[in-house]
C-alpha positions as CSV (number, residue, x, y, z in Angstrom):
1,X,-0.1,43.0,9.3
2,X,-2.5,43.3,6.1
3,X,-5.0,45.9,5.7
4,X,-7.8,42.9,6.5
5,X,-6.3,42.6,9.9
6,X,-6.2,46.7,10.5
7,X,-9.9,46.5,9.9
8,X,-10.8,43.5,11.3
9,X,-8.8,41.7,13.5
10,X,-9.4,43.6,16.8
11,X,-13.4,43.5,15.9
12,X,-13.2,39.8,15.7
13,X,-11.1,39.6,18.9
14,X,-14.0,41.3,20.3
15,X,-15.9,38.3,19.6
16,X,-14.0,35.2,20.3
17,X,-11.4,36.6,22.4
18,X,-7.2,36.6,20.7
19,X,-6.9,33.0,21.6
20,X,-9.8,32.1,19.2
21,X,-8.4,34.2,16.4
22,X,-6.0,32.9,14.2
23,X,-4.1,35.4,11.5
24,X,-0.3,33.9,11.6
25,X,1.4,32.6,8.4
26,X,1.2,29.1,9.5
27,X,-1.8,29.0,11.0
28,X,-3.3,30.2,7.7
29,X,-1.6,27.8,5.5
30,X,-3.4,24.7,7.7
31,X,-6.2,26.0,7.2
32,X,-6.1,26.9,3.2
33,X,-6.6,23.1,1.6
34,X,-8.8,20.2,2.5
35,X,-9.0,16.6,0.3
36,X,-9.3,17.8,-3.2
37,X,-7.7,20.3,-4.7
38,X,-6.2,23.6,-4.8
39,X,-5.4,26.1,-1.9
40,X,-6.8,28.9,-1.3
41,X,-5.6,31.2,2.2
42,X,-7.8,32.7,4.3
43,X,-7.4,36.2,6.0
44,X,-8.1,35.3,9.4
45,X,-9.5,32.3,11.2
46,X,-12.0,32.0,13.9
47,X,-13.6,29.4,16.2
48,X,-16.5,29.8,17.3
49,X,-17.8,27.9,20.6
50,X,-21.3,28.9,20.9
51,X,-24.7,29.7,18.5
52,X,-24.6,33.3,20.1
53,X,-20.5,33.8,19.0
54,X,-21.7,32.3,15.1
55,X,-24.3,35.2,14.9
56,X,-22.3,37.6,15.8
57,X,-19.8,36.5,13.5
58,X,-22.5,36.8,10.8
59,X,-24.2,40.1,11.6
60,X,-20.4,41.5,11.5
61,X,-19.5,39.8,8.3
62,X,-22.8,40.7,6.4
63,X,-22.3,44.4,7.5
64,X,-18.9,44.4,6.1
65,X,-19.6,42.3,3.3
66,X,-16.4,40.1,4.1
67,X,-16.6,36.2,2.9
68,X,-17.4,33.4,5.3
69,X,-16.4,29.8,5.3
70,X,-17.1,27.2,7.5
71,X,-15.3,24.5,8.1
72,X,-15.1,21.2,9.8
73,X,-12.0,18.9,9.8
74,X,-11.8,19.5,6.2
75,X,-12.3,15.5,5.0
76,X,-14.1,17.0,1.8
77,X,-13.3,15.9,-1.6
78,X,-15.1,18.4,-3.7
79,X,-13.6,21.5,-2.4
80,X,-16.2,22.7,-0.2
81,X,-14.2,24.1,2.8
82,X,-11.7,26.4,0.7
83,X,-12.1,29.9,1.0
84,X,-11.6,30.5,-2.4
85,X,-12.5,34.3,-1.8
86,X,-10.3,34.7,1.0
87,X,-12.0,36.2,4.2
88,X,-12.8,34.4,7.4
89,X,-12.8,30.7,7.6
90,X,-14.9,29.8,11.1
91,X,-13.4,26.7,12.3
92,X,-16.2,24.6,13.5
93,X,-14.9,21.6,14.7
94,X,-14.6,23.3,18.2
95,X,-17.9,23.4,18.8
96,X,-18.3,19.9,20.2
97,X,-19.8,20.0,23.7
98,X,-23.2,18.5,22.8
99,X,-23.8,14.9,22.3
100,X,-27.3,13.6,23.8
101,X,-28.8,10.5,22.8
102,X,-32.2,10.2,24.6
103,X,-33.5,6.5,24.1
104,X,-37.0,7.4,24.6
105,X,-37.4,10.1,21.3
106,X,-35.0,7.5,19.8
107,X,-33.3,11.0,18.8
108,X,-29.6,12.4,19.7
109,X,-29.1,16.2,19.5
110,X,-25.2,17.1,18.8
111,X,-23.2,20.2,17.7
112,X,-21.4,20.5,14.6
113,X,-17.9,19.5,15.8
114,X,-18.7,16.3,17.1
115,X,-16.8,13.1,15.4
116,X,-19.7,10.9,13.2
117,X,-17.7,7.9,15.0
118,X,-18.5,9.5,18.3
119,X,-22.3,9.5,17.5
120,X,-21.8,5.9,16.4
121,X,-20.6,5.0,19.8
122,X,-23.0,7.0,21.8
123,X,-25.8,5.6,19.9
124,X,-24.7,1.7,20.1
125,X,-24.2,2.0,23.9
126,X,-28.3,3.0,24.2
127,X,-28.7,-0.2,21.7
128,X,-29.5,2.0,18.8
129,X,-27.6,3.0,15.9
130,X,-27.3,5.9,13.5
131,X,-26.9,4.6,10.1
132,X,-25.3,7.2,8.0
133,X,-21.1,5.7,7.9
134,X,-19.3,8.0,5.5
135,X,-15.5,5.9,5.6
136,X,-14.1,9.0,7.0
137,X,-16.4,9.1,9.8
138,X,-13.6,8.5,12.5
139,X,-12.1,12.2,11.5
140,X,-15.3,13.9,9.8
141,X,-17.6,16.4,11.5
142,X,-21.5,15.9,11.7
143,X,-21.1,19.1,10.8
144,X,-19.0,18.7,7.7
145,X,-21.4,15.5,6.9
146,X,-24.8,17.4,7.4
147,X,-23.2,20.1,4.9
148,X,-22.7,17.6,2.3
149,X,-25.4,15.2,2.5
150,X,-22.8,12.3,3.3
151,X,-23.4,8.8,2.7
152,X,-21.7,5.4,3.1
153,X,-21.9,1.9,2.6
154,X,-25.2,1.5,4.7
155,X,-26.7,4.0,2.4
156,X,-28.2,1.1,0.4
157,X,-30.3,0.0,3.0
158,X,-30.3,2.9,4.8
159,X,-30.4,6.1,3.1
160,X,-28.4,8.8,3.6
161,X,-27.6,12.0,6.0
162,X,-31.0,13.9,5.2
163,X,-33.0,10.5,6.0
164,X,-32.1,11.2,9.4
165,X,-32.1,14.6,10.5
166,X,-35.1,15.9,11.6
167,X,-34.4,19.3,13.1
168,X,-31.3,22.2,13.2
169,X,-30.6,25.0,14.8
170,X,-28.8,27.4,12.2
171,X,-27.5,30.8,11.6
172,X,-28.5,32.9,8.5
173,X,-25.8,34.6,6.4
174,X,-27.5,37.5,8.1
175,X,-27.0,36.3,11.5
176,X,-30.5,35.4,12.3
177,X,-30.8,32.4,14.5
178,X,-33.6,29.7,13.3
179,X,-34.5,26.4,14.3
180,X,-36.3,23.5,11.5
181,X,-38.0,20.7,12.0
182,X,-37.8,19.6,16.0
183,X,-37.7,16.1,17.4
184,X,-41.1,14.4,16.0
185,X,-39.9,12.4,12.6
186,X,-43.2,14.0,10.9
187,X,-43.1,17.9,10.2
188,X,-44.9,19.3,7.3
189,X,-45.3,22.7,9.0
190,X,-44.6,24.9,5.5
191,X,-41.2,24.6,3.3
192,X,-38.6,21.9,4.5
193,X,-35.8,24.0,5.5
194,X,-34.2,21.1,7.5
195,X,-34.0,19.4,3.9
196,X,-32.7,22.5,2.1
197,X,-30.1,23.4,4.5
198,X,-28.4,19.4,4.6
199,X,-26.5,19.1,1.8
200,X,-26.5,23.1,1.0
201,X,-22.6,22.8,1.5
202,X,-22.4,25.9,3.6
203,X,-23.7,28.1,1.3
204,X,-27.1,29.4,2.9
205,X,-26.6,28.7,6.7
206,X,-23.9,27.9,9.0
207,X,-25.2,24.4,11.2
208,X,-25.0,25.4,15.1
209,X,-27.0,22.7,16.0
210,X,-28.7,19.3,14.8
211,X,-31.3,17.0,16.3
212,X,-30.6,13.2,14.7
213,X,-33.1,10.2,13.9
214,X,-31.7,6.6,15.6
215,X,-33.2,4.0,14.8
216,X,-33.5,0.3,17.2
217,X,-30.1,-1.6,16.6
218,X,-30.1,-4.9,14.1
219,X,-30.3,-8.3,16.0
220,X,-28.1,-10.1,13.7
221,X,-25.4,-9.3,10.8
222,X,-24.3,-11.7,8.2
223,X,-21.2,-10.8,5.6
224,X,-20.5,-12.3,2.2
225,X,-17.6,-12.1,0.4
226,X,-18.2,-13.2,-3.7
227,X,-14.6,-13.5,-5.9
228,X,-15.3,-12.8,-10.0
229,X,-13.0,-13.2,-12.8
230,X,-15.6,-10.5,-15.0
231,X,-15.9,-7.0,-13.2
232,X,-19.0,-7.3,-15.6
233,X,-20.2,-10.5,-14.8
234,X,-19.8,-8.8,-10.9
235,X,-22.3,-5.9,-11.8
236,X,-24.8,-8.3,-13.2
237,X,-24.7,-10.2,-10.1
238,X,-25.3,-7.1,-8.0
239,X,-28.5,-6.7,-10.0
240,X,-29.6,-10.0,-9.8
241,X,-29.4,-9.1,-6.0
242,X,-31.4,-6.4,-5.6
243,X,-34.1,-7.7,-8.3
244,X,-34.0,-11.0,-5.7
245,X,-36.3,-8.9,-3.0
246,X,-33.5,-8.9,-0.5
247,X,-32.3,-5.3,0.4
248,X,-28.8,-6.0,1.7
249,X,-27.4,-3.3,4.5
250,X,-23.9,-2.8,2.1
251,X,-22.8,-4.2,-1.2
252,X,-19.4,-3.2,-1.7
253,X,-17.2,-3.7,-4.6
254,X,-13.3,-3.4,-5.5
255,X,-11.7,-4.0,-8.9
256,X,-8.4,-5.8,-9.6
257,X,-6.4,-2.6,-9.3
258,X,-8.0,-1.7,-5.8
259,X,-6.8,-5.5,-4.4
260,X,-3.5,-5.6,-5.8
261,X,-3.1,-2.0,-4.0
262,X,-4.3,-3.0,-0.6
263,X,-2.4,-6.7,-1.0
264,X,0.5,-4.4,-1.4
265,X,-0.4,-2.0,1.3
266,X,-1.6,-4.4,3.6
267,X,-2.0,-8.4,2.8
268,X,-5.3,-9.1,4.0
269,X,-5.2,-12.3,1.5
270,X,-7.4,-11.2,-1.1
271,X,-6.9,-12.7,-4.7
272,X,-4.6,-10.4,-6.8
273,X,-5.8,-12.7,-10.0
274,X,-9.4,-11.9,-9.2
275,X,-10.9,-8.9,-11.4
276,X,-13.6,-8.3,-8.8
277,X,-14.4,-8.8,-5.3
278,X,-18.4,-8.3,-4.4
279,X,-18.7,-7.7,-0.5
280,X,-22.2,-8.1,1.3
281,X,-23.6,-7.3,4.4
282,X,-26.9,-8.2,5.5
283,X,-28.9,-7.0,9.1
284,X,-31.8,-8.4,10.8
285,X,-33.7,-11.2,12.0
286,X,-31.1,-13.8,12.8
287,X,-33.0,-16.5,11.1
288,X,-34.5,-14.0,8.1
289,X,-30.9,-13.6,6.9
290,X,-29.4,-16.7,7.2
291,X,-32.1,-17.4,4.1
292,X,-30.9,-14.6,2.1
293,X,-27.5,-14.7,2.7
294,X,-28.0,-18.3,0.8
295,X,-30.0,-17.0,-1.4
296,X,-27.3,-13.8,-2.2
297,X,-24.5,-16.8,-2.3
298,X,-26.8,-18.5,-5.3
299,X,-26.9,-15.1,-7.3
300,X,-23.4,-14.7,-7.1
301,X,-22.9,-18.3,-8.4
302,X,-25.1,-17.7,-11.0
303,X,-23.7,-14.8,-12.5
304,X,-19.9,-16.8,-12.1
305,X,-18.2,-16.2,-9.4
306,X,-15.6,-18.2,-8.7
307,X,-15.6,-18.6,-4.6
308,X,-18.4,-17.5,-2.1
309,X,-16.9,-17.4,1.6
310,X,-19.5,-16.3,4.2
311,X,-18.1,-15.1,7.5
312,X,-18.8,-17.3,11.0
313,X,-17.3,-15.0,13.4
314,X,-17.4,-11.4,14.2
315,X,-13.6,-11.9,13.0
316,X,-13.7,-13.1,10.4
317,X,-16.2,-10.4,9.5
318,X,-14.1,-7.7,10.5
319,X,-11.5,-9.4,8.6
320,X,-13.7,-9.4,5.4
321,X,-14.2,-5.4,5.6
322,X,-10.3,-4.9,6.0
323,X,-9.5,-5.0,2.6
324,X,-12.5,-3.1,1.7
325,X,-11.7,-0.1,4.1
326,X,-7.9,0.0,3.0
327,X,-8.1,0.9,-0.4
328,X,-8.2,4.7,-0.4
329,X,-5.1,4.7,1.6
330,X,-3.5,1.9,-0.7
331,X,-4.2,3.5,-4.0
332,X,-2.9,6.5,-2.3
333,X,0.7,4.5,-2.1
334,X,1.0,4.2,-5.9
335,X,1.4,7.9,-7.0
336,X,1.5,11.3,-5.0
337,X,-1.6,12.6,-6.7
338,X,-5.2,10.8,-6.0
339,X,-7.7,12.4,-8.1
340,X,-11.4,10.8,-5.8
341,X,-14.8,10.8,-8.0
342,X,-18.3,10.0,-6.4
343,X,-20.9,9.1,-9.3
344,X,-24.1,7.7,-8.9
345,X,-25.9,5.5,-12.0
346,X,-29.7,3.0,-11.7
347,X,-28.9,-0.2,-10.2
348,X,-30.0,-1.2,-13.6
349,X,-26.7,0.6,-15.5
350,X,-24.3,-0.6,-13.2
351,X,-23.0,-3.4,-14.9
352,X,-22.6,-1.1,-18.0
353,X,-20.9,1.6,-16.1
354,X,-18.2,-1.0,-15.0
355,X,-17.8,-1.7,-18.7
356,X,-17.8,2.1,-19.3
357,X,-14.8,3.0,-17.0
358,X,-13.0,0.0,-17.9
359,X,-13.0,1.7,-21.3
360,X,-12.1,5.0,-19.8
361,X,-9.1,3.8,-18.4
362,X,-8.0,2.4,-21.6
363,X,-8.8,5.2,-23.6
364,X,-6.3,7.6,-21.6
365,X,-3.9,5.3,-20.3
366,X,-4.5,6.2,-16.7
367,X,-4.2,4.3,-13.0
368,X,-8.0,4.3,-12.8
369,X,-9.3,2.2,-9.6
370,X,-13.1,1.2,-9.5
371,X,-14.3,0.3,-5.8
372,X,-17.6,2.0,-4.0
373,X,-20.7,1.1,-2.8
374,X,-22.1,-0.6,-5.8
375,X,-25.1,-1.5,-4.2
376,X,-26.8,1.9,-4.9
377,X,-25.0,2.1,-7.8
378,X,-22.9,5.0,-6.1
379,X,-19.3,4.7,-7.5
380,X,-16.0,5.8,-6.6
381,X,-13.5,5.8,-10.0
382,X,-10.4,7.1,-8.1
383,X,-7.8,8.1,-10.6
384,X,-3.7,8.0,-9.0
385,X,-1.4,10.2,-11.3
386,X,1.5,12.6,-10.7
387,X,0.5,16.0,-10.6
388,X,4.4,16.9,-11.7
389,X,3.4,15.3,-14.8
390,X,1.4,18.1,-16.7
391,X,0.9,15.5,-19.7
392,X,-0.7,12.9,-17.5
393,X,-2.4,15.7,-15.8
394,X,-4.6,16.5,-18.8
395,X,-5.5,13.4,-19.2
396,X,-6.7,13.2,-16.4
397,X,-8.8,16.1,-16.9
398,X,-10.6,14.8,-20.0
399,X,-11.0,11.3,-18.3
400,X,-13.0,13.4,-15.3
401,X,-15.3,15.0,-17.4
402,X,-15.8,11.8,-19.5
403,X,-16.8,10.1,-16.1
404,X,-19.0,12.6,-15.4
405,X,-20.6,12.5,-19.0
406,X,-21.0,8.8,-18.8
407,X,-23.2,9.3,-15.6
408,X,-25.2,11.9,-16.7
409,X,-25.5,9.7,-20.1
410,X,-26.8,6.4,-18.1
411,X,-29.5,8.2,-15.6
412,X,-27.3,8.9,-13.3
413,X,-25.8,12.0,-11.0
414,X,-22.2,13.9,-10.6
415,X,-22.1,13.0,-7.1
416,X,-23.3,10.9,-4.7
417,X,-21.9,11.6,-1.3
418,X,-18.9,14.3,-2.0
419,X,-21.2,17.3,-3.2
420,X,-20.2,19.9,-5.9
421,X,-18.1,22.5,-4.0
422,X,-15.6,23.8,-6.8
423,X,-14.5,20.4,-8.4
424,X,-17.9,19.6,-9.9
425,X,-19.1,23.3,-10.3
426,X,-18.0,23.3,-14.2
427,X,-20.1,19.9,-14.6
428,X,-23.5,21.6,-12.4
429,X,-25.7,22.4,-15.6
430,X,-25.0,19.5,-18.0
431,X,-26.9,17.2,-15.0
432,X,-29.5,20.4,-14.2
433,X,-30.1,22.8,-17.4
434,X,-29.5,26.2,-17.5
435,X,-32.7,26.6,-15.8
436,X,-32.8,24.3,-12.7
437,X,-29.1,25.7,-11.9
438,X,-30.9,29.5,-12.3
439,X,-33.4,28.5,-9.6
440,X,-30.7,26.9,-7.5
441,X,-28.9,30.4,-7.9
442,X,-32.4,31.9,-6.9
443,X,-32.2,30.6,-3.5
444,X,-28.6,31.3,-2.9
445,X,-29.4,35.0,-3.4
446,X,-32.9,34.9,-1.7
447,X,-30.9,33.2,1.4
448,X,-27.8,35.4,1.0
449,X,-27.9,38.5,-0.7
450,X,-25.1,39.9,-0.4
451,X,-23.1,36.3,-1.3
452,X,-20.9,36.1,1.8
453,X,-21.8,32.7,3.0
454,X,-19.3,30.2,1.0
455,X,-19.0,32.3,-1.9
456,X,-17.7,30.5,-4.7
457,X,-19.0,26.7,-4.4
458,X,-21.7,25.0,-6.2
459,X,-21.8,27.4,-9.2
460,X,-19.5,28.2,-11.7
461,X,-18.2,31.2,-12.6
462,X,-18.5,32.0,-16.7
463,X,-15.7,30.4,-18.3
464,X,-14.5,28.0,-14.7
465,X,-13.6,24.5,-16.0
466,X,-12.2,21.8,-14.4
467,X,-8.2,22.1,-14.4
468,X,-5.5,19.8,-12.0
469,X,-2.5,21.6,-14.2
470,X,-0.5,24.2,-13.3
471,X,-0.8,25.5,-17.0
């Protein structure tokens, strides 16, 4: 047994009783990675089941200045989960026993550890829905999702995590219990913590609690698949769309390397000649978007696409979407090492940031896959590689931080949906300045003085670049 566990494992047994405390080899290896990269182990794990055993946790922790990390079920791709400083990681994804959707307040209140997919479900059965669909939401966390802000392919139309939570029950880095916001959508009572705290990646509270915006259901969906020869030509036709006045619920995009991936994961049909396929999804008024699903049709012709097929069936709808939601486990298929980035440009820039990457990927000779939510001009270059090949490796590196230059370069941000966590920490001030990172450092420390909470995410320590080598 370490010299940790001599100090603190019987104290923390205390808390959440030995079945709820986790110190084993094997138990801290599962819990030392998530989807991105590196590994980092923890001293001891915990899992909490109640607010009252997460302040406790805290008051201890603070006293004895020992790191904190929470975790969900670890579906992040920026490194936000890894307790790079060792310590305690507090297993959130037990604390699951609330999900309440009251019709009336059009509001559902649900702990951390509930599954997004579940909320989906609870919220559909009252006739309502909860828009925020990150892909992994069948295995992600609210939890995890509030921490990062998460988004989706409804995020066009819909907005994002923060757009719908309006209150949360959280617990300081000092173990201080506080509740934000409440159950009314308008609050302006002082400083929006509720906004501060989703997307904060763990860093200044720990989510016990959160109280969710639904919103009525849509009467009517109508999908819209659009086949390009130009990934170009396919950007300008997404602009043409959103200039149009229609604001489309999802407009999805996957370049020729993301179809031939999933044709040879999967065959859904697609067209392994095509060099784009533009997917969209409109919600509403059944007679409203037949019109503008015409109208979308017209701007994809326009712009020179080569075959417009509109869905008639729920099935064939579904069948649409397939392709679309296989391609992160069929580029995943082609080399041992995926390599996902999350950038964000203007609707404006996105046929030039198609043009960009394509460029990227020829400059560094790399398995670079474009697909994302193109709609909101939130992109996902996935790069596959070998991570056994050290040369390849560093080329990947510089074709990272190129991506990220190009979307600081066209107006854009280093992330989306994925947040910063340690991947994207290097890259922080080129989007802020020295100074907005400073005042984003100002609240850490004002929230969390004696950096226990998450230590080492968001900010950069002097000299930290990006590296995937082992060099």
């Amino acid at each position: 047994m370490t010299a940790f566990l001599d100090t603190h494992l019987q104290p923390l047994r205390d808390i959440f009783g030995e079945a709820r405390v986790l110190w084993q080899a094997h138990d801290l290896v599962s819990y030392s990675f998530d989807a991105s990269f590196g590994s980092y182990l923890p001293d001891v794990v915990v899992q909490p089941l109640t607010t009252d055993e997460v302040s406790r946790l805290m008051k201890y922790a603070n006293r004895h200045l020992v790191p904190v990390t929470p975790r969900g079920h670890s579906t992040c791709l920026s490194g936000g989960p890894l307790p790079v400083r060792g310590g305690i990681v507090a297993d959130m994804s037990r604390m699951n026993r609330t999900l309440t959707v009251d019709r009336e307040d059009l509001v559902a209140v649900v702990s951390p550890g509930v599954l997004t997919a579940a909320i989906h479900e609870a919220a559909e059965r009252e006739g309502l829905m909860y828009p925020p669909d990150p892909s992994s939401s069948q295995v992600s966390t609210i939890g995890g999702n509030l921490a990062e802000n998460s988004g989706g392919p409804r995020g066009l139309k819909y907005g994002v995590t923060k757009d719908y939570v309006i209150g949360l029950e959280i617990v300081t880095p000092e173990g201080e219990i506080v509740r934000t916001g409440g159950r009314t959508v308008k609050n302006v009572t002082g400083y929006d913590l509720t906004k501060l705290i989703v997307g904060s990646e763990g860093t200044l509270a720990i989510i016990t609690e959160a109280t969710l915006r639904l919103i009525p259901k849509p009467q009517a969906t109508e999908t819209l698949m659009a086949v390009f020869d130009d990934l170009v030509a396919s950007g300008r036709a997404i602009s043409a769309i959103l200039a149009s006045g229609i604001l489309p619920a999802k407009i999805e995009i996957m370049d020729q390397a993301s179809i031939v991936a999933v044709e040879n994961f999967e065959p859904c049909g697609l067209p392994r000649d095509a060099e784009a396929i533009v997917l969209v999804e409109l919600d509403g008024h059944p007679a409203a978007i037949r019109d503008e699903i015409d109208r979308v049709r017209q701007s994809c012709e326009q712009y020179g696409a080569r075959e417009v097929r509109v869905a008639r069936t729920a099935a064939e709808r579904n069948e649409l979407w397939r392709g679309r939601k296989l391609v992160s486990p069929a580029i995943a298929r082609i080399k041992p090492t995926k390599i996902s980035e999350d950038i964000t440009v203007p609707k404006s820039k996105i046929p030039l940031a198609f043009q960009r990457l394509k460029e990227i990927r020829e400059r560094y000779g790399l398995h670079l896959v474009i697909f994302g939510h193109a709609g909101d001009g939130n992109l996902h270059p996935n790069i596959v590689a070998d991570k056994r090949d050290q040369g390849e490796m560093r080329r990947v590196e510089s074709a990272v931080a190129d991506i990220f230059a190009l979307a600081i370069e066209l107006g854009g941000t280093l992330s989306g949906e994925h947040g910063i966590g340690t991947m994207k920490a290097p890259f922080l001030e080129l989007e802020l300045g020295a100074v907005g990172v400073e005042m984003m450092r100002r609240i850490k420390r004002s929230w969390d003085p004696n950096d226990i909470l998450n230590p080492g995410k968001i900010f950069a320590e002097p000299g930290q670049r990006l590296v995937l080598t082992d060099e």
